[in-house]
N, C-alpha and C positions, 0 to 999 in steps of 0.2 A: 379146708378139710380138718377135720380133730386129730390130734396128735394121739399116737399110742397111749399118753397116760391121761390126756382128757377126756370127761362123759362129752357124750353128743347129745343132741337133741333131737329125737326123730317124732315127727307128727303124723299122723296116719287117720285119712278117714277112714269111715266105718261100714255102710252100707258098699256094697260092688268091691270092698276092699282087703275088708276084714269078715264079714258074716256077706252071707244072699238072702235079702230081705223079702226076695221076689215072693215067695209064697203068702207072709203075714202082709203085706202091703196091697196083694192081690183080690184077698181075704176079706177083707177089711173094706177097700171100695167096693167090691158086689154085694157084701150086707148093707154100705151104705144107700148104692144105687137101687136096690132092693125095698128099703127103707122107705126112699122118698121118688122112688117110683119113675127112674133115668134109668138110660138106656148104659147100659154097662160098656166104658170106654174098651178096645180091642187089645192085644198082649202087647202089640209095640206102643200103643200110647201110655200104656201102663208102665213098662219099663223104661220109657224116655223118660217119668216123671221121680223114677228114684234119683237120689242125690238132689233134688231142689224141693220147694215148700210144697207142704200140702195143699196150704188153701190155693196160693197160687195155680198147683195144677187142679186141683176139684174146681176151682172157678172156670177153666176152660167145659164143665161138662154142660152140654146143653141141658138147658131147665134149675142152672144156681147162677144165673145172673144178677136176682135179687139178691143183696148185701145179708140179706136179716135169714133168706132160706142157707144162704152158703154158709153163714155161722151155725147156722143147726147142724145142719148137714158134714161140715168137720166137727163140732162138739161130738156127733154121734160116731165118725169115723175110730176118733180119739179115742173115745168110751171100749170100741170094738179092739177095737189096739191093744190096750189096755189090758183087758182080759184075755184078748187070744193073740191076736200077732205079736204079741212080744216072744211068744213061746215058740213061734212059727217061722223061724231064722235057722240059719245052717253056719255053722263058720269053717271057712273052705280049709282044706285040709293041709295041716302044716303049719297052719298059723301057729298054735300054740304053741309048739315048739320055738318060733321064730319070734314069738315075741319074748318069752321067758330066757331065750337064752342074751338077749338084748338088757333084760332087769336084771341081769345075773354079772354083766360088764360095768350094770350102775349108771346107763344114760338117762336123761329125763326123757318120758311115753308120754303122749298124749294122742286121745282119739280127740279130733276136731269135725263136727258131726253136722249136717243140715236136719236130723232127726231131733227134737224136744231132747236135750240132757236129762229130762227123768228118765225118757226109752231108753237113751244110750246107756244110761247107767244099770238099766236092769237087763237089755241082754249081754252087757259085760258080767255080772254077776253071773246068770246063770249060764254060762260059758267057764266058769269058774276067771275071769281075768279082771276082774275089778280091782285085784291088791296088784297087778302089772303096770296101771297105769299110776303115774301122776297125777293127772287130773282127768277130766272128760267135760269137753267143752260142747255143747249143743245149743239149738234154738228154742225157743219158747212156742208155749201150746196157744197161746194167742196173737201174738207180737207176729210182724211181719218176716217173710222170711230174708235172713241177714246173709248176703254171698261171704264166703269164705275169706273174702279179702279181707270185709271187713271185722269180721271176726281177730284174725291175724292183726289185725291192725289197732282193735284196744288190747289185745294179748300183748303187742308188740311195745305199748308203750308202758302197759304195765311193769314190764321185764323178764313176762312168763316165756317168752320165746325170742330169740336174736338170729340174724344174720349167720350161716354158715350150716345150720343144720338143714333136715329134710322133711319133706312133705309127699308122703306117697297118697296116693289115690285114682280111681278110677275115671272123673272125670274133667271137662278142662279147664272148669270153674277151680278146681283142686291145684292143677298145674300153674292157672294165674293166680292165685293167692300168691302158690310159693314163691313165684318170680317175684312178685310185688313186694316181698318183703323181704328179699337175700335166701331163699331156703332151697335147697336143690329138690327140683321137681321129678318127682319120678312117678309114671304110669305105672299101671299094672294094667294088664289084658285080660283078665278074666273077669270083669266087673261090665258097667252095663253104657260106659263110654267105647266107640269104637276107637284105634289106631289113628285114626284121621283128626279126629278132636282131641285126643291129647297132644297129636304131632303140632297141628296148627294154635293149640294154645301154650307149645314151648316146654314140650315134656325133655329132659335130658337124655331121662334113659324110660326105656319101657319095656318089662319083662312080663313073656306071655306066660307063665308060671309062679306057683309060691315057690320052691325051689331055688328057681332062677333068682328071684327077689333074695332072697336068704343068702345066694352066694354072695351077689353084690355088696349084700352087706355087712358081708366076713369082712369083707376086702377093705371097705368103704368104714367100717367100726373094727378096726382090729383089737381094741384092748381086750384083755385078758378077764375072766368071767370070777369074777373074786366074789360078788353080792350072794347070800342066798335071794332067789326069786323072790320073797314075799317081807322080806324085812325091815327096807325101806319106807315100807307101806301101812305096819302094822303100828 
């Protein structure tokens, strides 16, 4: 645990944890399926797919079997994205506060995302939190999708992240990164893993509120808020 006068390092993903993507992700596969003429997956296949790759789950839709339709079929999802589901995100309430008063103590932020780093970067922007973070870490619009481990783990050897800090997120891909690399894992409940998947993938702590989250981390980051929010950044 950090010492009163040391920054932390807290990693935090972003969709179920930080914003509800549910609407533009929603959005987005029924102009695709729409598009190319598939049967539109149901709300729970929808929401098990946030937090992992796209193509990987667009490839489970009956009728993108074929390699060459399933690359059109996410270029065009992408395209959709793009122009509207970037816009079509919520971030749950509190956050803001919860993260500004965390840049304000001077720890290193970073969102570590399975969404393309160009999305992440623009719904932090238009969220006004783009100068909060340190970096913003995500996947690429063509490349395969990378689990969080191993994400963590060229971050790790770089030097961008070490041992001791934490990883909050939603689901239990999120919790096995952080074990895997020394970072206390902590769940949130209001995202689109349930209570049982973060428990069985070795969540420490899981708070079913932003509130809740924000006390924890009075406790858990005590130093003193000396930074302005945005200064670091500029």
């Amino acid at each position: 645990m950090a010492s009163p006068e040391a920054p932390g390092l807290v990693c935090f993903d972003l969709d179920g944890t930080l914003v509800d993507p549910l609407l533009g992700v929603r959005n987005g596969v029924r102009k695709t399926c729409e598009k190319f003429g598939l049967q539109m997956p149901d709300e729970a296949t929808v929401r098990a797919w946030i937090g992992f790759g796209m193509r990987e789950s667009l490839a489970t839709v009956p009728g993108l079997e074929d390699p060459e339709r399933l690359e059109e079929a996410l270029d065009f999802y992408w395209e959709r994205y793009r122009e509207d589901g970037v816009f079509e995100h919520e971030l749950y309430p509190g956050v803001f506060h919860l993260l500004h008063r965390l840049k304000r103590q001077g720890h290193r932020i970073y969102i570590v995302s399975a969404k393309p780093s160009l999305f992440a970067r623009r719904i932090a922007y238009q969220f006004d939190l783009n100068l909060v973070f340190d970096e913003i870490f995500g996947s690429t619009l063509k490349g395969r999708w990378q689990p969080k481990t191993e994400v963590l783990a060229g971050l790790a050897e770089r030097g961008t992240v070490w041992p001791g800090g934490v990883f909050i997120g939603d689901r239990g891909v999120d919790m096995e990164a952080a074990r895997d690399h020394g970072l206390e894992a902590i769940g949130v409940g209001w995202g689109y893993g349930s209570r049982g998947e973060l428990e069985q993938a070795g969540a420490e702590h899981i708070f079913d509120t932003v509130p809740d989250l924000d006390a924890w981390l009075r406790v858990r980051f005590p130093q003193p808020e000396v930074f302005d929010a945005f200064s670091r950044s500029e």
